[in-house]
Structures are given as C-alpha cells and as structure tokens.
N, C-alpha and C positions, 0 to 999 in steps of 0.2 A: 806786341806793339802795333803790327798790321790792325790789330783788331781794333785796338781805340784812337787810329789812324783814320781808319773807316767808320767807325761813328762818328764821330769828329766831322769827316766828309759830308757824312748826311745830315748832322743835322743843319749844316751852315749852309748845305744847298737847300735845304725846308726853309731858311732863314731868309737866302734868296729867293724862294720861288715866292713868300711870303710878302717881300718887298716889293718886287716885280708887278705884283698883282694890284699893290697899293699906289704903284708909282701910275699905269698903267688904268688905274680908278680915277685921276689926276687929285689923286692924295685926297679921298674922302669926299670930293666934294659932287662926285657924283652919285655917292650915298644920300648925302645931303638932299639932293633933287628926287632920287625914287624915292625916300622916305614916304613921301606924299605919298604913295600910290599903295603902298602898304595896306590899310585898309580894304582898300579893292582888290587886292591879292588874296588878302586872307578870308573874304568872303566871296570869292567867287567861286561857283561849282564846280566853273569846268578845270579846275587848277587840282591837280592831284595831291591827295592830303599826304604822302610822301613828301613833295615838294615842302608845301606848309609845316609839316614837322620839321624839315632839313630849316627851314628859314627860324620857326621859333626857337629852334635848338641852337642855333647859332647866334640867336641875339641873348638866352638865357646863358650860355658858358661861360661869358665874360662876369656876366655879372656874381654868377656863382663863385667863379674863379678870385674874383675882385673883393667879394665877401669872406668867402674861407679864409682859414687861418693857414691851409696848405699850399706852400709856396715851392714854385724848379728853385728860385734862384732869391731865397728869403731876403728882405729888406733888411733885418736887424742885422744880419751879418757884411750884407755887402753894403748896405746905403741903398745910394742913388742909384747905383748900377743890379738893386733886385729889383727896378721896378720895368725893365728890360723887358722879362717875363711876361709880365700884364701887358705894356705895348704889342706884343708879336701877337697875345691872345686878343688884342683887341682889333690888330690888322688885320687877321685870321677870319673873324667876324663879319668885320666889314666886308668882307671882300666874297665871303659867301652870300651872305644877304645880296650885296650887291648881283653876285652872277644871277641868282635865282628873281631877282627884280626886272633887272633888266632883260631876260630871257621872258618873262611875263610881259614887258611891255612891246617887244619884239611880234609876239604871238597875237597880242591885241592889237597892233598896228596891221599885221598879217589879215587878222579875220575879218575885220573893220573895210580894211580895201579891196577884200572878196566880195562883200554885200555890195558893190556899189556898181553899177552896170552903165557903161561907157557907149557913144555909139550907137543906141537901139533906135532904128528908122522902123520899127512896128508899126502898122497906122490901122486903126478903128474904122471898120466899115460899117454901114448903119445895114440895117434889111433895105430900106429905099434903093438903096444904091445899086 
C-alpha cells in the first residue's frame, strides 16, 4: 500500500510541478509571444543543436501523442476526463519550448549589450598635431 501511496505522490507532484510552470508562463501566453523568435532560434549557430533537438522534440510529442491511438488515460473509457492526458502533455510542451526560448532571448539580449560601448572619450589625433 506504501508503494502505490508513493506513486500516487509522485505523480500528482509532476502534475503540480507541471501546473506551476504553466501558471508561472502566465498560462501560454508567454509562448505566444516567443513563438516569433522561433525561427531565429532554430537557425542560429551559436545555439547548441542539443538545445534545438530538446525544443523540436518537445513540440513534436504532443503532436505524436495527440495522433496515436496509445492513450495513459483513454477517451472511450473515461470521456471527457481521458482527455486530462493530452492537456498535461500539452502543458509539458509548452512549458519546455518556452524555458529553452526564453533562455535564448536572455543570451541575445546579453551579447547585444556587450557590443555596445558606453563612455569612450577616445579622441583622433591627426600627425599635424
């Protein structure tokens, strides 16, 4: 009984941590906005093609998921409440895409305000001079 106590435990804290992370996104909508930058994410060199797999993989699992016939918590038996499932794989998603976006646009904002040089009283002497 301890033992399915404790699964039980875990996975409703995956459940939470899953929620957390959406609530904390301010529910998609900050998916919404990196969306755009996507693009420039997945064609830029200096972004490590780790990363890039981590993001494509996590936008192809829903859909895979959402496709298959293989269900945690199948539709035809429970209804409405098998589609439970799919929402948590779709929170899941979003919510990587998101960290790995926003940690991208973090880094470009970083190297962006490194090139720009503040202050420089240098001054140009001619030979005449």
């Amino acid at each position: 009984m301890k033992t399915i106590m404790s699964i039980i435990d875990y996975i409703l804290d995956f459940i939470k941590r899953i929620l957390v992370r959406f609530k904390n996104d301010k529910f998609g909508l900050s998916f919404i906005i990196n969306i755009f930058i996507l693009p420039d994410f997945l064609s830029d060199k200096n972004v490590n093609i780790i990363r890039k797999f981590k993001v494509i993989f996590s936008l192809a699992v829903p859909i895979l998921y959402f496709i298959s016939a293989i269900d945690i918590v199948p539709e035809i038996i429970t209804g409405i409440f098998g589609f439970i499932d799919d929402i948590i794989v779709m929170i899941w998603s979003l919510g990587k895409v998101n960290e790995e976006l926003d940690k991208y646009k973090k880094n470009i904002n970083k190297n962006v305000n490194q090139n720009i040089i503040n202050d420089d009283n240098n001054k140009i002497k001619d030979e005449d001079e």
